[in-house]
Phi, psi and omega in degrees: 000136184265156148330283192300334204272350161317292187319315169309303213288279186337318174268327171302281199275002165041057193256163218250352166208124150266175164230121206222139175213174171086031192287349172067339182243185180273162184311313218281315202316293182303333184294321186299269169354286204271014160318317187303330199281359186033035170299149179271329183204167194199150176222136169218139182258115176268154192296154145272128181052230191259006182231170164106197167101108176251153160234141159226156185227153185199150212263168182263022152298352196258134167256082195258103179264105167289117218247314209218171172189117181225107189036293192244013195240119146255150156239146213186123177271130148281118183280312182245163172288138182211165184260133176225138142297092149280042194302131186288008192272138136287337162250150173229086210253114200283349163258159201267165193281167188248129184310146150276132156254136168217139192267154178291151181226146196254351160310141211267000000 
């Protein structure tokens, strides 16, 4: 999943918590990225190694408690019903995809 296909949701279901996980980059890349999305607060979790990385973003009409973090776990009490984005991807990939190039080889 891309920045834009965020940038989609965010204007068709305009949901008031997102969730993101598998983000892959460092916190300031992602805070940079998902900036477009005009969440008011966030909690991020940084990938280990090559893998991980949670966001969770939320608008500030929402009554949201971060309680834990734990490498690869937030834990967070929701007081109310809200329109939400729980995306079911396991990967999130916050940079846009890149034209593949591909070259000719002079080997016989």
């Amino acid at each position: 999943m891309t920045v834009r296909r965020l940038v989609e949701i965010q204007k068709t279901i305009s949901p008031d918590l997102l969730f993101l996980k598998e983000t892959k980059n460092s916190d300031d890349f992602v805070l940079q990225k998902l900036h477009v999305l005009n969440f008011s607060s966030h909690k991020l979790v940084p990938p280990q190694g090559r893998g991980g990385g949670l966001a969770l973003l939320w608008n500030q009409n929402v009554d949201l408690e971060v309680l834990k973090e734990i490498l690869i776990t937030l834990t967070s009490v929701l007081r109310q019903k809200v329109k939400a984005s729980l995306q079911p991807s396991s990967m999130v990939n916050l940079k846009e995809p890149r034209e593949k190039k591909f070259g000719t080889s002079s080997q016989p």
